[in-house]
C-alpha positions as CSV (number, residue, x, y, z in Angstrom):
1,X,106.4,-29.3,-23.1
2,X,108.0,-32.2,-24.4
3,X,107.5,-34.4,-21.6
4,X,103.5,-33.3,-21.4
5,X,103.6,-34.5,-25.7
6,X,105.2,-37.8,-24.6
7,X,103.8,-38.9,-21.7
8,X,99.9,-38.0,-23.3
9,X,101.3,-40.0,-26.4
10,X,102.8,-42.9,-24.3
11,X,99.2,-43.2,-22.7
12,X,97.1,-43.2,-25.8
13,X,99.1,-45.9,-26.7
14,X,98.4,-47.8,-23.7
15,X,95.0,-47.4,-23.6
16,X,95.1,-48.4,-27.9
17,X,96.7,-51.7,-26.6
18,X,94.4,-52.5,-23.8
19,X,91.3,-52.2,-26.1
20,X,93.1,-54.2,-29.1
21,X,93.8,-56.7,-26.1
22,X,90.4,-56.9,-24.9
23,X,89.2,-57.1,-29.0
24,X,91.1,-59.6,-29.3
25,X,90.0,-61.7,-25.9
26,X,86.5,-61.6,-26.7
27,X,87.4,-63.0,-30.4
28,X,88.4,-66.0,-28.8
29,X,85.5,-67.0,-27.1
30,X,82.2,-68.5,-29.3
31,X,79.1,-66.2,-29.5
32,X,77.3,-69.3,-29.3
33,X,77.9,-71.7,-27.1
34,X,81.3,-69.7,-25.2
35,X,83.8,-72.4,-26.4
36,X,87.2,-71.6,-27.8
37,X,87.8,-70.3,-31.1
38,X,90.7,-71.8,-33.0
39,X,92.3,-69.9,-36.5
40,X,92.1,-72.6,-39.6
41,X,94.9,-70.9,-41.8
42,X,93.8,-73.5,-44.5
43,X,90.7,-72.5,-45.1
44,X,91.1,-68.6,-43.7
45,X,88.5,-69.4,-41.2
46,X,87.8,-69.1,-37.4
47,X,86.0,-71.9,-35.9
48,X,84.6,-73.3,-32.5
49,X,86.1,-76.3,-30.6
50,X,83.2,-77.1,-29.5
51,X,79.8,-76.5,-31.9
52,X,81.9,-76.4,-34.9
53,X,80.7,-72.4,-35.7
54,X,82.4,-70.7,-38.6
């Protein structure tokens, strides 16, 4: 029974991972123009290379 508990646990976590992962992937493309997004720890903002969206 223990082995069912951690193997279903072990997996949940997996899948949890590969959705933060994907999350986090399509954070790092602009919903404008598709150009990379780059963290500005100054200001606590996200911005595009390339239009210059906040």
């Amino acid at each position: 029974m223990t082995n069912i508990r951690t193997y279903t646990n072990e997996r949940k976590t997996e899948e949890e991972e590969a959705e933060r992962e994907e999350r986090a992937e399509e954070q790092e493309h602009c919903p404008e123009c598709g150009g990379r997004l780059v963290s500005d720890a100054e200001h606590a903002e996200t911005v595009c290379e390339d239009c210059g969206l906040v």
